[in-house]
C-alpha positions in Angstrom: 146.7 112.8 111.1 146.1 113.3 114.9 142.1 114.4 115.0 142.0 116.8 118.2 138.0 118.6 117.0 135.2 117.9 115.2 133.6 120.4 113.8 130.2 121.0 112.7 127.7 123.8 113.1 125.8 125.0 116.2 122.2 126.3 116.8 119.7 123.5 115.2 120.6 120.0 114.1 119.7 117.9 111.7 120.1 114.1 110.4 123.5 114.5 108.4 125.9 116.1 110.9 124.5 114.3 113.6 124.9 110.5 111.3 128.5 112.0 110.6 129.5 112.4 114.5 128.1 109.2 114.6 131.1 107.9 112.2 133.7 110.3 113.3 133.3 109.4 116.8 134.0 105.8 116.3 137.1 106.6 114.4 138.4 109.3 116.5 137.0 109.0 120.2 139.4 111.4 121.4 138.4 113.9 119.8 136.3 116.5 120.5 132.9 117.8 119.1 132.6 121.1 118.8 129.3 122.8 117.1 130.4 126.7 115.8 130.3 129.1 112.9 132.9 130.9 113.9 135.2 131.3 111.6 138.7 130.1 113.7 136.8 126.7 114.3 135.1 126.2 110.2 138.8 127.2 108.7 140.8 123.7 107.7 143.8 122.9 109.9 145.6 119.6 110.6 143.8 118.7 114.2 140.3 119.0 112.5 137.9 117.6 110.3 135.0 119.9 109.7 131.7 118.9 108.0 128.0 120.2 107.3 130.0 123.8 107.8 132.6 126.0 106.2 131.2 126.5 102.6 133.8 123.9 100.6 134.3 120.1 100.2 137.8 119.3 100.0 138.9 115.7 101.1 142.5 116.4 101.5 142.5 119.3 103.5 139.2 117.1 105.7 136.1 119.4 105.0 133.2 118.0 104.1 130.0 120.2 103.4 127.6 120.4 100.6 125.6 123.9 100.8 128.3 126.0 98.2 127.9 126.6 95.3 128.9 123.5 92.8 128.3 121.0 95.8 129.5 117.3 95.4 127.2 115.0 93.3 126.9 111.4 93.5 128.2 110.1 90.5 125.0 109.3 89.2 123.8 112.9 89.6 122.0 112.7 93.1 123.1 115.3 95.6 125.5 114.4 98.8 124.8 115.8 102.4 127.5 116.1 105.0 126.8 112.2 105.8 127.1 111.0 102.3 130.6 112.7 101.9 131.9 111.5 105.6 130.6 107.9 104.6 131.9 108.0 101.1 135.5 108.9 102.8 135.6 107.2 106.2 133.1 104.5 105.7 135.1 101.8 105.2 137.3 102.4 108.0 133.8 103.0 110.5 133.1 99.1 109.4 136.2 97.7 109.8 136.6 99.6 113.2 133.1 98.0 114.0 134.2 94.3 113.7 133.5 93.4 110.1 135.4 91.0 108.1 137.3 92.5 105.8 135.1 90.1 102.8 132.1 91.9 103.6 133.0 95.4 104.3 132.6 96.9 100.7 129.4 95.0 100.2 127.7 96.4 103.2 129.4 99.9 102.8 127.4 100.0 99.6 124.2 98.3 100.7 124.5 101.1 103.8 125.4 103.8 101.2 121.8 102.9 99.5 119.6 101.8 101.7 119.9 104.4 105.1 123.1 107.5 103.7 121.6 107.9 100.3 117.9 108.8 101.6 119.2 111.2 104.3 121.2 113.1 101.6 118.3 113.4 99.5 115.7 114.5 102.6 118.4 116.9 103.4 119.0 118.7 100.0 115.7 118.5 99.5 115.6 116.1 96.6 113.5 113.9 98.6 110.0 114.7 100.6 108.9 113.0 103.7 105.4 113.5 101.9 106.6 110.3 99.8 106.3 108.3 102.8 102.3 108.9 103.4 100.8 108.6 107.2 104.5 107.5 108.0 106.4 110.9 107.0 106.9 111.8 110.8 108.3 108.5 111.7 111.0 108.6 109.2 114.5 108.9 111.1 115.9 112.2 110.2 112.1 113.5 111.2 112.5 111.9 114.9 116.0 112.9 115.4 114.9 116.2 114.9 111.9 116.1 117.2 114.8 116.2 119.9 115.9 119.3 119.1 114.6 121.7 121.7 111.6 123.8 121.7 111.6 127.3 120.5 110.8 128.7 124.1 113.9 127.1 125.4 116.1 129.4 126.9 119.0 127.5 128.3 122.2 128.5 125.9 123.5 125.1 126.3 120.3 123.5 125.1 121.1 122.8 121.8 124.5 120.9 122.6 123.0 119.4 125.3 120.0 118.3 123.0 122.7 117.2 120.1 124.6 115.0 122.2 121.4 113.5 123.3 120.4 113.0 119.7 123.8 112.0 118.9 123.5 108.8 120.9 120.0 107.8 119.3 121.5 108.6 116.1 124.2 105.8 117.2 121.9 103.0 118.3 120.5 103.3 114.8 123.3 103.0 112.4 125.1 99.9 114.9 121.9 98.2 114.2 121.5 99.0 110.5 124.7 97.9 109.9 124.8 94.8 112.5 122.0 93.1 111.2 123.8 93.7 106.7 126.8 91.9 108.4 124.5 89.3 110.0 123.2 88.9 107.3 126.2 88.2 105.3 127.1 85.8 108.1 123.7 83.7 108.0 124.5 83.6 104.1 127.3 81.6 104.2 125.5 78.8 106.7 122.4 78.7 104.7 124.2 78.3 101.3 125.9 75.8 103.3 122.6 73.8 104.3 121.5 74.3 100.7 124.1 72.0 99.0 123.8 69.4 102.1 120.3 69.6 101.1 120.3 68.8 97.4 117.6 68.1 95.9 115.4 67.6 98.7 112.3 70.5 99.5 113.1 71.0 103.4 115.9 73.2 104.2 117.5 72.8 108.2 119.2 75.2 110.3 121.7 75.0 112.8 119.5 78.2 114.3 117.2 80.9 113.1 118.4 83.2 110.9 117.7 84.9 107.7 117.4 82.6 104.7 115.7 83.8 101.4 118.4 85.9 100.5 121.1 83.0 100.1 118.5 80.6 98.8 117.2 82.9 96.1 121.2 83.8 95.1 121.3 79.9 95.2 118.8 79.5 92.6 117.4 77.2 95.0 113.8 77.2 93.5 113.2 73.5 94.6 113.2 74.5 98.3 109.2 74.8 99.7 110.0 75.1 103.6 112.9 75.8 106.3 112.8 74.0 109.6 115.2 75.3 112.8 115.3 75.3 116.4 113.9 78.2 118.1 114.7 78.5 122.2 112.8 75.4 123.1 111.2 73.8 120.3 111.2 73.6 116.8 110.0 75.9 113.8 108.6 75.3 110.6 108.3 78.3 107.9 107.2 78.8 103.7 109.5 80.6 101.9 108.2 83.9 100.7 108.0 84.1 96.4 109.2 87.3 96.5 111.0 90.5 99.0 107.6 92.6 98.9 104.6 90.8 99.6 103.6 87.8 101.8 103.0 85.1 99.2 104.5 82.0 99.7 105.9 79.2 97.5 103.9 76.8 99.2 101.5 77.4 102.1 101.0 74.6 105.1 98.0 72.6 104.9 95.2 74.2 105.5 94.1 71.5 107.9 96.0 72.9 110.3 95.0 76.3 109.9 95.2 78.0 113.8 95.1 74.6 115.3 97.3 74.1 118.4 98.8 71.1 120.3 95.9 68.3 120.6 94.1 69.7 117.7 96.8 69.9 115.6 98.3 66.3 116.6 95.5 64.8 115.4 94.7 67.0 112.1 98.4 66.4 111.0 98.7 62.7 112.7 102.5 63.9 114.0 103.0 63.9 117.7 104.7 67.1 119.1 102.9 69.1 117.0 102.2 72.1 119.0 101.3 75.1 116.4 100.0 75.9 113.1 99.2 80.1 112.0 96.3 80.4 111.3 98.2 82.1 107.9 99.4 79.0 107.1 103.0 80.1 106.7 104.9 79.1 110.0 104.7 75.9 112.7 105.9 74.7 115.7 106.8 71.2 116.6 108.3 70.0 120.2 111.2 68.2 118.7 113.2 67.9 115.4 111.7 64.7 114.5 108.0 66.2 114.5 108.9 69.7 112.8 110.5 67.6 109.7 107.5 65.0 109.8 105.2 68.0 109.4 107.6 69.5 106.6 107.4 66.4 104.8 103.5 66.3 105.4 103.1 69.9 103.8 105.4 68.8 100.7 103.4 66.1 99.8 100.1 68.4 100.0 101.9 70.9 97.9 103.1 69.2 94.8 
């Protein structure tokens, strides 16, 4: 299929056609956006795929909206917008377009699907309120991507294109990063379940580098492992290891000795040289070298068990 037009509606825009031509545009560059009601540009045809628009939902003939009658459910009974049914169909391509090992693309397609699609097709069909989200309903994305749309006192008859296209590349920024930091993620994984085994028994994890690490050692059933030491620019880091994903309790906190202390202060309190740092929270360090961050791991150990 050669993709000459996108298709969408014009006048105001929202979070689901503009997340779509955010997909779409990766997979087909070349084509065109075009934003219409009319009803030459919303009718299927082989150069066009046509979503949020043109009252049906038919993958084979590539229209993709959700406002007729008998719209597209989720499978579990939650309502699709335009985004959920262009993520649903070209999703996988979109990832594997963007660089992601073929292992890990249907594991973040569905961790996307839940996390960042599914809540934008529930704003939009208004299955889900912004209310939900408190003091923080304004900040929620599809609210600030529609903050760009222009004002009502606009007169410019280009300014809604101009202000979608503008929108369109904030949209973009948004999703790359969502789904750049699931396949770092996935990446970090396989290194820290790595470090686990090397580890053993032992209650100090090491890292080549910083990265995300609870994830892999709670899939590892690691529950002997207290702290994590790795290099950070130019020194050394020493961090707890949160009990759980909500919440800020730890599974061992740093000894309270060292509470705020820094360099001098904290040399002496923990009796390791290079000791540069302690949080006054008690759940991260800093050491000048290797040798002083894993001194000051096995220090907290012993204080914690």
């Amino acid at each position: 299929m050669s993709v000459d037009f996108l298709v969408t509606h014009s006048g105001g825009f929202h979070a689901d056609e503009l997340l779509s031509s955010v997909i779409l545009t990766r997979l087909f560059p070349q084509a065109k956006i075009v934003r219409s009601r009319a009803l030459d540009w919303i009718t299927p045809s082989t150069d066009r795929i046509i979503y949020d628009v043109g009252g049906a939902y038919d993958a084979e003939t590539h229209i993709f909206d959700h406002h007729q009658r008998g719209a597209p459910l989720r499978e579990d009974g939650q309502p699709y917008s335009s985004f959920g049914l262009i993520w649903k169909h070209y999703g996988h391509q979109y990832l594997a377009a963007s660089g992601v090992p073929e292992a890990h693309i249907e594991a973040i397609h569905t961790s996307f699907d839940t996390g960042f699609v599914l809540p934008i097709d529930l704003m939009d069909n208004g299955a889900l309120s912004p209310a939900t989200a408190g003091l923080l309903a304004g900040l929620t994305l599809p609210a600030l991507l529609e903050t760009l749309k222009p004002v009502f006192d606009n007169n410019d008859p280009e300014a809604d294109d101009l202000a979608f296209h503008a929108a369109l590349a904030i949209a973009r920024s948004f999703v790359e990063a969502s789904i750049g930091k699931k396949a770092a993620k996935l990446r970090a994984e396989s290194l820290v379940l790595d470090a686990i085994e090397k580890t053993g028994e032992g209650r100090v994890l090491e890292l080549p580098l910083g990265m995300p690490f609870r994830p892999a050692v709670v899939k590892a059933g690691a529950d002997h492992l207290l702290f994590v030491v790795h290099p950070r620019d130019k020194d050394w880091c020493l961090t707890g290891i949160r009990r759980a994903d909500d919440g800020f309790e730890l599974r061992a906190d740093l000894p309270a000795a060292w509470a705020g202390l820094t360099n001098g202060d904290l040399e002496t309190a923990s009796g390791v040289e290079g000791a540069t740092f302690c949080h006054n929270g008690r759940f991260i360090a800093a050491a000048k070298t290797r040798e002083a961050a894993l001194a000051m791991a096995e220090i907290a150990v012993r204080e914690a068990v």
